[in-house]
C-alpha positions as CSV (number, residue, x, y, z in Angstrom):
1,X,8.7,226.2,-68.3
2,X,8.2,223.9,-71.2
3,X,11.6,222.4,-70.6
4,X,10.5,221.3,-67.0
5,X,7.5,219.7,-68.3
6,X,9.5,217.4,-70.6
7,X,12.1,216.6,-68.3
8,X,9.3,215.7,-65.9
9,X,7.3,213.4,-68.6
10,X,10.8,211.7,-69.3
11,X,11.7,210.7,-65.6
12,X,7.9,209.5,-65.4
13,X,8.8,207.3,-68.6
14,X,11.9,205.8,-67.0
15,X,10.4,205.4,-63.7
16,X,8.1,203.1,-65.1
17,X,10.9,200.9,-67.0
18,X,12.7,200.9,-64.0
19,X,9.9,198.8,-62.5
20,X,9.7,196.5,-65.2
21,X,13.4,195.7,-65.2
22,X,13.4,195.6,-61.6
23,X,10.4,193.0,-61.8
24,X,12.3,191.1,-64.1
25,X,15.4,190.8,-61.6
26,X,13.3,189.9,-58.9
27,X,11.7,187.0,-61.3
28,X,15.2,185.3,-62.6
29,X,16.3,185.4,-59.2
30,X,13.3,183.6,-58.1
31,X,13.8,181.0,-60.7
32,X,17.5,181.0,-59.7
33,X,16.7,180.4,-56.3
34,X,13.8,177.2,-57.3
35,X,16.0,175.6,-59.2
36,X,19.2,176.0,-56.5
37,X,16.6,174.3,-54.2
38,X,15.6,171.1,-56.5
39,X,18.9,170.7,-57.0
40,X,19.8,170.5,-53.5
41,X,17.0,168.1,-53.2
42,X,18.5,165.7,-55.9
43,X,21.5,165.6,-54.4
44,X,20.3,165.1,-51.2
45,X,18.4,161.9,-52.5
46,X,21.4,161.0,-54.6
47,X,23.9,160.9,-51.0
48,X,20.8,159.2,-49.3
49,X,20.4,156.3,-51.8
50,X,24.1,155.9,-51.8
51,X,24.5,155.9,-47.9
52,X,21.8,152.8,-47.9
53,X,23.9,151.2,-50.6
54,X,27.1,151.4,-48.9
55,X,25.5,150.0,-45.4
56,X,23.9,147.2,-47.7
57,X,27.2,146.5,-49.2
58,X,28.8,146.3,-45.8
59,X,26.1,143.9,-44.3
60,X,26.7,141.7,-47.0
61,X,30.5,141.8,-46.6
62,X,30.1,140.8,-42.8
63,X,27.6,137.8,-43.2
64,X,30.3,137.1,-46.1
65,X,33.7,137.0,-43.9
66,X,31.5,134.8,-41.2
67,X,30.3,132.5,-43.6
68,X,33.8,131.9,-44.8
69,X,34.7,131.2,-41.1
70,X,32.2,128.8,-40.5
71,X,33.8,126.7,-43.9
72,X,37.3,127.2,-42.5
73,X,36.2,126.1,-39.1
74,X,34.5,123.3,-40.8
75,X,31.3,124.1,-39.4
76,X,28.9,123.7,-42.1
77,X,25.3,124.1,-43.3
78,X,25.7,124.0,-46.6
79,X,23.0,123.1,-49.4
80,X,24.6,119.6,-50.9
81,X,25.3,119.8,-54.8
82,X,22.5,119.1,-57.0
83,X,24.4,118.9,-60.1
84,X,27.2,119.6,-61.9
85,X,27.9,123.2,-62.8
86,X,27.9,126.3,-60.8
87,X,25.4,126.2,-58.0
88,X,21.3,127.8,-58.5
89,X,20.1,127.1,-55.5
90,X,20.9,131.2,-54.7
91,X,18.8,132.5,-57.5
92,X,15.8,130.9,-56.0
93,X,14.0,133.6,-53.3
94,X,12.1,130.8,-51.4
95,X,15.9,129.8,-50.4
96,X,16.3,133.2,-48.9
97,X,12.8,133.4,-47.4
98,X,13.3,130.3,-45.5
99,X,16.0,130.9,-42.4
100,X,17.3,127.4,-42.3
101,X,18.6,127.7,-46.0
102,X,19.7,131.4,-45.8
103,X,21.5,130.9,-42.3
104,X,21.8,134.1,-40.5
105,X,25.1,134.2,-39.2
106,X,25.4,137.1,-37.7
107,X,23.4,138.7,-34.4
108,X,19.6,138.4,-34.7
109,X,19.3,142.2,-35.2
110,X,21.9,144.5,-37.8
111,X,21.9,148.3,-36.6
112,X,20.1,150.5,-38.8
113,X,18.9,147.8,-41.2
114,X,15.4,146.6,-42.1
115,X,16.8,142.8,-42.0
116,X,19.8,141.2,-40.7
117,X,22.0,140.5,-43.4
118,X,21.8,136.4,-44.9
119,X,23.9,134.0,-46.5
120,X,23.6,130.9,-48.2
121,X,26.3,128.3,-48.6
122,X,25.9,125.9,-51.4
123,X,28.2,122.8,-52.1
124,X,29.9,122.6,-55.4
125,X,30.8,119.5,-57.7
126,X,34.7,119.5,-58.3
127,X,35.3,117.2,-60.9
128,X,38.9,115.0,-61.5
129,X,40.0,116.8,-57.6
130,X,39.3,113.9,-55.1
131,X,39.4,115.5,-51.7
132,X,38.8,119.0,-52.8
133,X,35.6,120.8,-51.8
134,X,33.9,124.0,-53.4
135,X,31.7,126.6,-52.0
136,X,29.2,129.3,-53.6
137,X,28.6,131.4,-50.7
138,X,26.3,134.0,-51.5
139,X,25.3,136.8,-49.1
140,X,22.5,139.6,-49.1
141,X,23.0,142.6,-46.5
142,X,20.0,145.2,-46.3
143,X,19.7,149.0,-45.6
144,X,16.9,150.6,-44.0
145,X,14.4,149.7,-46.4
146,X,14.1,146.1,-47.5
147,X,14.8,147.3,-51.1
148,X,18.0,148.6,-50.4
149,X,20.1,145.3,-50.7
150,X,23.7,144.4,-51.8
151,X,24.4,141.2,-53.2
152,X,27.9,139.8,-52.9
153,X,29.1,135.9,-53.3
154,X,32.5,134.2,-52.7
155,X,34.1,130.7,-54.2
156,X,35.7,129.1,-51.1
157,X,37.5,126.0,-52.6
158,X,39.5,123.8,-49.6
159,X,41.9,121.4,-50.6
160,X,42.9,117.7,-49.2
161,X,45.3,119.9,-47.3
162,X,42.8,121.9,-45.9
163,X,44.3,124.5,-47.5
164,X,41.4,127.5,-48.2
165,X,41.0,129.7,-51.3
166,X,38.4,132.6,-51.9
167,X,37.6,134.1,-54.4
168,X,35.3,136.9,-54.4
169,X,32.5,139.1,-56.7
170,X,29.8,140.9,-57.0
171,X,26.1,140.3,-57.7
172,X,25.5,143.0,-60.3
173,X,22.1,142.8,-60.5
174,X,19.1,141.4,-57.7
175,X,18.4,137.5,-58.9
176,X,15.2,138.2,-57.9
């Protein structure tokens, strides 16, 4: 009789740890589980911010290619040179506010963008090279918010020969 007792007294003991581990379980895997789910979050935001990049990036690359075939077709409305050097005139945002300087060269509306994408051809001095003309071409395409924007710029140089050189880079950072 006194063995039952004890026997009972130590399942009773164990039942009662077997909560507590249990409860601890359960509360790892709910912290398991909350930090699976931020995670997932992240990297949702992480692939969204990217997919608005890459459709800015290829806005700008479009109104970049037409704005090329504009100077090859020799139909220009490019800002004259101010000075020598490499051309400003694209670091200034009143130049991209205003549609006659930032030409929009492509169709009035870009799908899934908050703008259509713009580009701005300035003239540049070549010096000791008579009959050969420079270009800055600088483009800015947009992704669904008008945040989201890619910068990209070409240096179209055509010779007496009408021969045509580009050059192309990137905008690393907003000049603006």
């Amino acid at each position: 009789m006194r063995h039952t007792r004890t026997c009972r007294a130590e399942r009773a003991g164990m039942r009662g740890f077997a909560l507590a581990v249990v409860m601890m379980l359960s509360a790892a895997l709910l912290a398991i589980g909350a930090a699976t789910f931020d995670l997932v979050k992240a990297t949702l935001r992480v692939t969204g911010n990217l997919s608005q990049r890459v459709q800015a990036f290829h806005a700008a690359d479009a109104a970049l290619s037409m704005c090329e075939r504009r100077i090859a077709a020799g139909n220009l409305d490019a800002l004259p040179a101010a000075s020598a050097g490499e051309p400003r005139e694209w670091r200034r945002q009143a130049r991209f506010d205003d549609a006659a300087s930032a030409a929009r060269h492509v169709a009035q509306r870009w799908p899934a963008a908050a703008t259509p994408p713009q580009c701005l051809i300035e003239q540049w001095l070549v010096a000791g090279s008579p009959g050969t003309r420079r270009y800055l071409i600088t483009a800015r395409g947009f992704g669904v918010r008008p945040d989201d924007q890619a910068w990209l710029q070409a240096i179209v140089t055509q010779d007496a020969a009408g021969r045509i050189v580009a050059r192309w880079r990137s905008v690393a950072a907003r000049p603006f």
